[in-house]
C-alpha positions in Angstrom: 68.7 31.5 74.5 67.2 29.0 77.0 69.6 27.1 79.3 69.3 23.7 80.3 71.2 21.4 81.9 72.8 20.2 78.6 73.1 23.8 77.0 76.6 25.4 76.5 77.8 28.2 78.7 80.7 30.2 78.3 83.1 30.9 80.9 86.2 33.3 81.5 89.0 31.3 81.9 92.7 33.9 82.0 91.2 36.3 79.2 89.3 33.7 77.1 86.2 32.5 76.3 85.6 29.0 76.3 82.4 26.9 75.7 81.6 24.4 78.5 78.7 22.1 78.7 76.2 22.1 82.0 74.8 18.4 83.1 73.4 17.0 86.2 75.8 15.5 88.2 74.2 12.3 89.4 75.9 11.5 92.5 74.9 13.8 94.6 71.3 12.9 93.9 72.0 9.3 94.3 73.0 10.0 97.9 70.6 12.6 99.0 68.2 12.9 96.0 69.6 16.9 95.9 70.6 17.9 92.4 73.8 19.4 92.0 75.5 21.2 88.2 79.2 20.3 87.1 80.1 22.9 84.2 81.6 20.1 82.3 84.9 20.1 80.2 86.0 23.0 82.1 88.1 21.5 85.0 91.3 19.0 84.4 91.4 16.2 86.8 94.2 17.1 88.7 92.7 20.8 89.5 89.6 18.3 91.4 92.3 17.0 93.4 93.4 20.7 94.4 90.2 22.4 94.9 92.1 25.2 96.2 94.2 25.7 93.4 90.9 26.4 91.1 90.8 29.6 89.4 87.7 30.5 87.1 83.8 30.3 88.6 83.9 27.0 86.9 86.6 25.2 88.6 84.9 26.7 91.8 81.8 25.5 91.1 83.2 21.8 89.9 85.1 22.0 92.9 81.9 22.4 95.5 80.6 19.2 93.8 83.6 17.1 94.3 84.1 18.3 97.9 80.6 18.0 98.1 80.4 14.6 97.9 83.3 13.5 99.8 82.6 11.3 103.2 86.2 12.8 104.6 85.3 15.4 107.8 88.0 17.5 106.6 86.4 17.7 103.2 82.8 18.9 104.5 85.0 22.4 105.6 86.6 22.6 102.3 83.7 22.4 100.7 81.7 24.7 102.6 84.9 27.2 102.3 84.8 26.6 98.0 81.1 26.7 97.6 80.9 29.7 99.1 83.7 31.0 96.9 82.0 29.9 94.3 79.0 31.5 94.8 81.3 34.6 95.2 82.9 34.5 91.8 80.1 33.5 90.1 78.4 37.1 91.7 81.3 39.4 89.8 81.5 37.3 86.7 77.8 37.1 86.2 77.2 40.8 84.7 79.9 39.8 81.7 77.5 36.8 80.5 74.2 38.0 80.6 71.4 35.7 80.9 73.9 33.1 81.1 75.5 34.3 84.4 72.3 34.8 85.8 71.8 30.8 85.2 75.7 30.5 86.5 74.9 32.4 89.6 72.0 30.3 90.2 73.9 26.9 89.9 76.5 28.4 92.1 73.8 28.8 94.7 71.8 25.1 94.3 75.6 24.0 95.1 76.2 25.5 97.8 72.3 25.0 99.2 73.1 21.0 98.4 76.1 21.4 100.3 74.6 23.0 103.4 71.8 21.0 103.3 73.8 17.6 103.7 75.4 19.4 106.7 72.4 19.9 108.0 72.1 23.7 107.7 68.4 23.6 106.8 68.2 27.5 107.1 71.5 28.0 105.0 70.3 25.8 102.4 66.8 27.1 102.0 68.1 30.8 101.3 70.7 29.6 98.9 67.8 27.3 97.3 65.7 30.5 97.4 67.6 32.7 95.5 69.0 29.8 92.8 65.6 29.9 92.4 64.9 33.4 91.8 67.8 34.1 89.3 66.7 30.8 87.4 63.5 28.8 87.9 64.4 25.6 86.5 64.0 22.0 87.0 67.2 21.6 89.3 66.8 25.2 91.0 62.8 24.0 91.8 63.8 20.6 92.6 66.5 21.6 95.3 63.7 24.4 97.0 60.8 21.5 96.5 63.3 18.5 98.2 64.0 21.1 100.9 60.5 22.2 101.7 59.4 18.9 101.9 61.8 17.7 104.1 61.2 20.8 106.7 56.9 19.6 106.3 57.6 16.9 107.5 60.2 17.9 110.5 63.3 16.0 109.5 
């Protein structure tokens, strides 16, 4: 079964398992033409609002984004603080999906590579890129590395 960023996933949510949808959250690219993945139909509104409150890989994950692209200071911490917990969660969870947590793992790191990238951690961001890469080659996971490399080519 071949993942894209419109296939289902399933997620552990308190003992269950609940299908959630993968798309490409636009605004992140908008600002820095990264790509970043919100696990759709997985996190209420209200848990956005309390990143640290978020439970399950996916809230994590949704959470990074949100944080993510906040202008606040005080956001840039949290979200450096919950993508890296994301990345965390999706490590231990990964094994109980298969293929599918490798592809979980790997969005987990593009996220958190997008993050540190718009704070200017260029060697942060092109390890996380690196290995999102190497758990899934795909055309978010290649576009983050590609972005990245070019960027450091041309010394900005």
């Amino acid at each position: 079964m071949k993942l894209t960023a419109k296939m289902n996933l399933t997620k552990l949510a308190t003992g269950v398992i609940l299908p959630c949808a993968l798309w490409l959250s636009p605004f992140a690219s908008q600002a820095s033409g990264y790509k970043m993945v919100v696990l759709s139909d997985a996190l209420p509104t209200s848990s956005l609002q309390s990143p640290e409150r978020a439970d399950t890989v996916a809230e994590r994950i949704n959470s990074c984004v949100s944080l993510t692209k906040e202008t606040d200071p005080a956001a840039s911490q949290k979200a450096e603080a919950t993508c890296h917990q994301a990345v965390m969660q999706a490590k231990y969870a990964a094994p109980k999906l298969g293929s599918d947590g490798r592809a979980l793992r790997a969005y987990a790191y593009t996220n958190r590579g997008v993050q540190k990238a718009m704070q200017h951690d260029t060697e942060g961001a092109l390890a996380d890129f690196q290995m999102a890469v190497k758990l899934k080659a795909d055309a978010i996971t290649t576009h983050n590395l590609d972005k990245l490399n070019a960027e450091r080519a041309k010394g900005l």
